[in-house]
C-alpha positions in Angstrom: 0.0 0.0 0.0 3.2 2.4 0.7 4.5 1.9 -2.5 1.3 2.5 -4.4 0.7 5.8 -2.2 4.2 6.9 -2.9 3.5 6.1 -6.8 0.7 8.4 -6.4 2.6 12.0 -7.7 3.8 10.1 -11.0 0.5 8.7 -11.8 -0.9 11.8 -11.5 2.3 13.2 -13.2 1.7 11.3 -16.3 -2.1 11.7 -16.2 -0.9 15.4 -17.2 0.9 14.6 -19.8 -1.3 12.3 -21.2 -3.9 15.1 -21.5 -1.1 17.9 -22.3 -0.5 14.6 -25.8 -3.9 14.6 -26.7 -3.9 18.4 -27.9 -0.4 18.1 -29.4 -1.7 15.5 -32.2 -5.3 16.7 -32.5 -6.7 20.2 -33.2 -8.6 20.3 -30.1 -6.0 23.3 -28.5 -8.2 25.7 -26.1 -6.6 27.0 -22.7 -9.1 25.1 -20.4 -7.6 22.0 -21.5 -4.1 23.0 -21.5 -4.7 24.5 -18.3 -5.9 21.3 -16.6 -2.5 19.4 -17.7 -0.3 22.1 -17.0 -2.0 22.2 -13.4 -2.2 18.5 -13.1 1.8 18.3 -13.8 2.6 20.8 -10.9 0.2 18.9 -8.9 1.5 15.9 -9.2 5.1 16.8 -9.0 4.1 18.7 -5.1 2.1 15.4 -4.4 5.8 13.2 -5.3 7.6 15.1 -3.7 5.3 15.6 -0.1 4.6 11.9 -0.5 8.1 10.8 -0.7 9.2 12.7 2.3 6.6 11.2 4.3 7.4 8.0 3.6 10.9 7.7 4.1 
């Protein structure tokens, strides 16, 4: 269970990415949803990182 909470900051990490991708190849570009990767990404990386020191 530690190791899948501590794994929680990359998934959401790369759920950020994935939806930062979909634009990239499609013409579907508006702010709202690059917003919601962008903020997913930083999200993500202060959930790794608080995660992380918590655990160890």
């Amino acid at each position: 269970m530690i190791t899948l909470l501590k794994s929680l900051g990359v998934v959401i990490l790369l759920v950020g990415v994935g939806i930062l991708a979909v634009p990239a190849f499609t013409d579907m570009r508006n702010n709202t949803v690059l917003g919601a990767g962008l903020l997913l990404i930083i999200l993500g990386f202060i959930v790794h990182i608080f995660l992380n020191k918590k655990f160890e």
